[in-house]
N, C-alpha and C positions, 0 to 999 in steps of 0.2 A: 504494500500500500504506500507506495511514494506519497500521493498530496495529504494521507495521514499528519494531521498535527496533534500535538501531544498536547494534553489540557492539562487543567489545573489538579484532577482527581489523578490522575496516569503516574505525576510527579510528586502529589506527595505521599502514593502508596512506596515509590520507588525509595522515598525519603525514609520513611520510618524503616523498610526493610533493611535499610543500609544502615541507620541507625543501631537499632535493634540490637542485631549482631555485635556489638561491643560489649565486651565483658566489665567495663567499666560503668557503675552507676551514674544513670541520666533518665532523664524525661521531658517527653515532649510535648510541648504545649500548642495549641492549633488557634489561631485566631487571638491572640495574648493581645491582651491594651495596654498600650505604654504611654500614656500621659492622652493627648487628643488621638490618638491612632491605635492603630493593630498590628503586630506582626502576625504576618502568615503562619507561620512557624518558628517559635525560640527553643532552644534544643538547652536544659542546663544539664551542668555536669555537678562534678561535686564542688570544682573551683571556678566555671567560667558559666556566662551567659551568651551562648550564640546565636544571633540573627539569621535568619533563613526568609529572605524575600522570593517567591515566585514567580515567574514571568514563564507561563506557559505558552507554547507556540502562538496561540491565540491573542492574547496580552499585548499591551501595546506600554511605550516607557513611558507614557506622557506623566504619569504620577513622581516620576522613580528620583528624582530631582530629591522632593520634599519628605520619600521617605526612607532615603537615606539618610537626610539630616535627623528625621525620628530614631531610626534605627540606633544608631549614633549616640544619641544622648543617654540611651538606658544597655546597650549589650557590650560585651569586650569586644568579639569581634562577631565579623560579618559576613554573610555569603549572601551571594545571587545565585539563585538556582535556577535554570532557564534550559529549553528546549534547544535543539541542533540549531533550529531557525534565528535564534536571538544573539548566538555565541561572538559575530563578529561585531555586535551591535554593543553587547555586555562588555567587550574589553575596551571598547572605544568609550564606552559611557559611564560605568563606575570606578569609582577613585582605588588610585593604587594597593591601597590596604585591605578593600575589600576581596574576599576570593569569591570563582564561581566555580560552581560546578556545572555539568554541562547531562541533561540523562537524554537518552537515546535510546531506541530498539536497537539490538544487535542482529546479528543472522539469521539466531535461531529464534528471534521472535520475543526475548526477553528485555525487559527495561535495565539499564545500566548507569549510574552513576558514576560519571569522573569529574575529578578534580581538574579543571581548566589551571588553575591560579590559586597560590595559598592567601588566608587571609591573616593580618600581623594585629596584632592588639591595637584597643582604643587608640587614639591619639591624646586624648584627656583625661584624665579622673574623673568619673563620672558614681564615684560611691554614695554620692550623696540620690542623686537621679534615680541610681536602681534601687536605693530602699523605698524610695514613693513606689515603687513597684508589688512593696510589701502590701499584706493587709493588716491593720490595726492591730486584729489580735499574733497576725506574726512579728509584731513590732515590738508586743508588749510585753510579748515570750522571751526574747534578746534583753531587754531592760531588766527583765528578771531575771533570768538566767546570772546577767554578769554584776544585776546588783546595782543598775546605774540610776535607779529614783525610788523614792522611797512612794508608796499609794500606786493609786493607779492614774495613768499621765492618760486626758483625755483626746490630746490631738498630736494627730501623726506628728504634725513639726517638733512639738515638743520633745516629741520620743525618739526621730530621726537627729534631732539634736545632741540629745544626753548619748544616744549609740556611736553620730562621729568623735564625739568629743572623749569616750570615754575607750573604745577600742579601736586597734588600731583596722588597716585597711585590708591584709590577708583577712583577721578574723570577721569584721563583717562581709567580708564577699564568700566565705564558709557557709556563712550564718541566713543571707540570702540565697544562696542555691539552695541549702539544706531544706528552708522553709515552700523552698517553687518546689521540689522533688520531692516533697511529702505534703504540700498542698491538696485536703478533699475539697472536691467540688461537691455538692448538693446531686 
């Protein structure tokens, strides 16, 4: 099927499959909101948060400007995941730091995942950003935990406060994966 283009559903079963396979603890999150936006897919590990934008065959970049700048603000690093169709479009248009991966049908008919380009950490500290990413009561669990307010602290900033001020940046970026990767949804 040459005019076959690959959609949005095609690539992120390919995503998770390739995921998956890691013997290292992670989980993936599908549709994640990060401040006014969504990532398509953020992948956390035990130490990193990474960005996985979509651009299926079909997809067009017109958005990808703006939410890269999203992206950006709250993950370490980044990937573009994008169809055969996009691949020369994706190195011309997202910024050097970002990697992409490239997934395709192979011969026999299978979806395939490769690494086009690595992607290198933030360019920023952005510790303070991804704990807005927390939810209150994983905010309040770290405050506890380390002891940094006495009562209970009723608004995020308060509590995103007492957390930079009180440990250092390895331990809250622990401290937020921990809480994405054992996050219940309702």
């Amino acid at each position: 099927m040459e005019d076959y283009k690959l959609n949005d559903k095609d690539i992120r079963k390919i995503i998770y499959e390739s995921f998956s396979r890691s013997k290292d603890e992670n989980r993936i999150l599908e549709e994640f909101s990060m401040g006014d936006s969504r990532a398509d897919m953020l992948l956390v590990t035990k130490t990193k948060l990474i960005g996985l934008e979509i651009k299926s065959d079909r997809d067009s970049f017109v958005r990808l400007e703006r939410q890269i700048r999203d992206y950006e603000k709250f993950f370490d690093t980044n990937y573009l995941v994008v169809g055969t169709y996009h691949v020369e479009e994706a190195l011309r248009t997202v910024p050097a730091h970002w990697g992409i991966y490239e997934v395709y049908e192979n011969e026999d008919g299978t979806y395939v995942m490769e690494l086009v380009r690595g992607a290198s950490m933030a360019l920023k500290d952005n510790t303070e950003e991804k704990l807005y990413l927390l939810w209150r009561n994983e905010l309040m669990k770290i405050v506890r935990d380390y002891r940094l307010a006495k009562g209970n602290l009723q608004r995020k900033e308060k509590m995103i406060s007492k957390i930079i001020r009180g440990l250092t940046v390895p331990v809250i970026q622990t401290e937020i994966c921990s809480a994405l990767i054992n996050r219940e949804y309702k």
